[in-house]
C-alpha positions as CSV (number, residue, x, y, z in Angstrom):
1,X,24.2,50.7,8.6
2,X,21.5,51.3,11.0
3,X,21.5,49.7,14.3
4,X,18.7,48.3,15.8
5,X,18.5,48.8,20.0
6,X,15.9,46.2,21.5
7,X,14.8,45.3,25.1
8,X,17.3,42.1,24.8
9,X,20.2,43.9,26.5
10,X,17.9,45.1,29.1
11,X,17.3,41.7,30.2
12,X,20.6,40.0,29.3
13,X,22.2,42.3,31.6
14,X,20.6,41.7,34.8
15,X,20.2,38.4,34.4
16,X,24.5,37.8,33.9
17,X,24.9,40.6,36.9
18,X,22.8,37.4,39.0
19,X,24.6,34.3,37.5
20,X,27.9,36.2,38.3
21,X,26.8,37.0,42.1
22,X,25.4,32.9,42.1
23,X,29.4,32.3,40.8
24,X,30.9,33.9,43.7
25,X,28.2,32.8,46.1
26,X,29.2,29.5,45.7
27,X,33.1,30.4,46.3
28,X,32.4,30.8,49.3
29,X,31.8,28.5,52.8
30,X,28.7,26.5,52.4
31,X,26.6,28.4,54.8
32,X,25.0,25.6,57.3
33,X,27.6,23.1,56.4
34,X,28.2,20.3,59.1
35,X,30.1,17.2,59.4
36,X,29.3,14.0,62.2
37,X,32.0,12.3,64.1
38,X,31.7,9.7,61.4
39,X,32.8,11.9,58.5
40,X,35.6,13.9,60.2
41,X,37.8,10.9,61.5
42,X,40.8,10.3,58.8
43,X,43.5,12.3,57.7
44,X,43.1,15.6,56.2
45,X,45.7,17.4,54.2
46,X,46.4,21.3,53.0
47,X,48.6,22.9,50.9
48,X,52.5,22.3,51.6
49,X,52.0,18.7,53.2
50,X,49.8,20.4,56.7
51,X,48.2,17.1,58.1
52,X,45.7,16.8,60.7
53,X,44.2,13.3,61.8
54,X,41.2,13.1,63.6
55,X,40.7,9.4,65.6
56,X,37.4,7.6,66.8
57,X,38.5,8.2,70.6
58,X,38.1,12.2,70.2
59,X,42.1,12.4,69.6
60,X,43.7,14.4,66.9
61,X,46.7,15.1,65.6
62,X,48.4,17.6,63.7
63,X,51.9,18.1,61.8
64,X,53.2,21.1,59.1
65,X,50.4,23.6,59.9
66,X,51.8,26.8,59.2
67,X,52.1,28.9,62.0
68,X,50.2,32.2,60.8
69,X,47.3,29.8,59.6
70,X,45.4,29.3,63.3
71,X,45.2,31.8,66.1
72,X,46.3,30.9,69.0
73,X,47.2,33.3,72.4
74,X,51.0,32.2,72.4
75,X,52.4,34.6,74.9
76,X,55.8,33.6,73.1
77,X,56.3,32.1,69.6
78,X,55.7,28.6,69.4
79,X,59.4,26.3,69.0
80,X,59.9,25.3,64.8
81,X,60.1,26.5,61.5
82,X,57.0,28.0,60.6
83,X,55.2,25.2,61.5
84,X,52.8,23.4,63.6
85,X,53.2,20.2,65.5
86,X,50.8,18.9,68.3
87,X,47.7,16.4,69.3
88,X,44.8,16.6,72.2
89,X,41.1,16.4,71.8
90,X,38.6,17.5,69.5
91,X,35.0,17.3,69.6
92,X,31.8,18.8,67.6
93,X,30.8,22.4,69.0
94,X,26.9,22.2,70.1
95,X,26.7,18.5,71.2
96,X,24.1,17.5,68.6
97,X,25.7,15.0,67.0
98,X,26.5,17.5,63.4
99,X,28.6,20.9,63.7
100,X,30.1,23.1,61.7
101,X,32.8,23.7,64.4
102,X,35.1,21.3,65.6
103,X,37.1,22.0,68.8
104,X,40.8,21.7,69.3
105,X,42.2,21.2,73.1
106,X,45.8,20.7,72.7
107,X,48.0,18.8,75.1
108,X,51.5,20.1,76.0
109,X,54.4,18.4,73.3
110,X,55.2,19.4,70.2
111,X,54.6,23.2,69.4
112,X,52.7,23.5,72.8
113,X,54.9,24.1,75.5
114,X,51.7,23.4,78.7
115,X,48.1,22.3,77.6
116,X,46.2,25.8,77.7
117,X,45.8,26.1,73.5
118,X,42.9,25.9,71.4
119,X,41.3,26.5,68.7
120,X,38.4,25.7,66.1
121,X,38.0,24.3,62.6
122,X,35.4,25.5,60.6
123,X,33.4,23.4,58.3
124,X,33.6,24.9,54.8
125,X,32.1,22.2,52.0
126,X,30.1,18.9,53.3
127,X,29.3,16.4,51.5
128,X,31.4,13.9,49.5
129,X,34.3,16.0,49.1
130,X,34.5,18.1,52.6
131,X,37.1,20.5,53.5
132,X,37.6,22.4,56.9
133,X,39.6,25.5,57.3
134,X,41.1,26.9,60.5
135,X,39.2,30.1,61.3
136,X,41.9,33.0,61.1
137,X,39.6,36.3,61.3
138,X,35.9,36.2,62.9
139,X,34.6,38.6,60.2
140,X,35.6,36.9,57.3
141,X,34.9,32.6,56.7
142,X,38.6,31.8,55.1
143,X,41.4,30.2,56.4
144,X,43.8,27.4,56.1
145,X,42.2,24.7,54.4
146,X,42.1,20.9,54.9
147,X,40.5,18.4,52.5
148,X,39.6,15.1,54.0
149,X,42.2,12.0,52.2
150,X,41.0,9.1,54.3
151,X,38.3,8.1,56.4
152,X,38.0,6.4,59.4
């Protein structure tokens, strides 16, 4: 049986080597992404029942975040089980209106024993379906995630 070699696999190959870099392109944090006021107040939810609810006054808060899922500069270990409790203000980094970085100020209660905690949310996916992730390392875009329930 002879086998005949032709220029097809020459040009097959590259072109699956790009549709598979495209795949996990898109995997990724929507580069740019960035959410109004109007689309980030409502409840968002993540894995294991973590809840964050942003209000119309630029109010938030926040129950079940795990602990290791947001950096924080606790000089001790936050009070609970692992998990997260807390509210204070939130507003869009930049001040034009869209961001893809929300700002957390908490207040003292909950997990926060005095009011000098922060942190962001990162916008991952806009659009109809957005999610937001707490930013754990600066080099890498991944984090705890958050997908939007309600709005308003």
């Amino acid at each position: 049986m002879k086998v005949r070699r032709t220029g097809t696999a020459i040009v097959v190959l590259p072109c699956l080597v790009l549709l598979g870099i495209s795949a996990l392109a898109g995997c990724g944090p929507d580069e740019g992404a960035e959410l109004g006021s109007d689309q980030l107040t409502g409840v968002w939810q993540g894995t294991g029942g973590g809840t964050v609810r942003f209000g119309t006054d630029g109010r938030f808060e926040m129950s079940g975040i795990p602990r290791d899922a947001v950096v924080f500069s606790f000089s001790d270990p936050p009070p609970g089980d692992g998990r997260l409790s807390g509210g204070g203000e939130w507003e869009l980094a930049g001040g034009d209106g869209t961001s893809g970085t929300i700002e957390l100020g908490f207040d003292a209660g909950g997990s926060f024993a005095d009011d000098s905690e922060a942190t962001v949310l990162q916008v991952k996916e806009a659009g109809d379906r957005p999610v937001l992730y707490f930013d754990t390392d600066a080099d890498e875009a991944y984090g705890y995630e958050v997908r939007r329930v309600t709005s308003g």
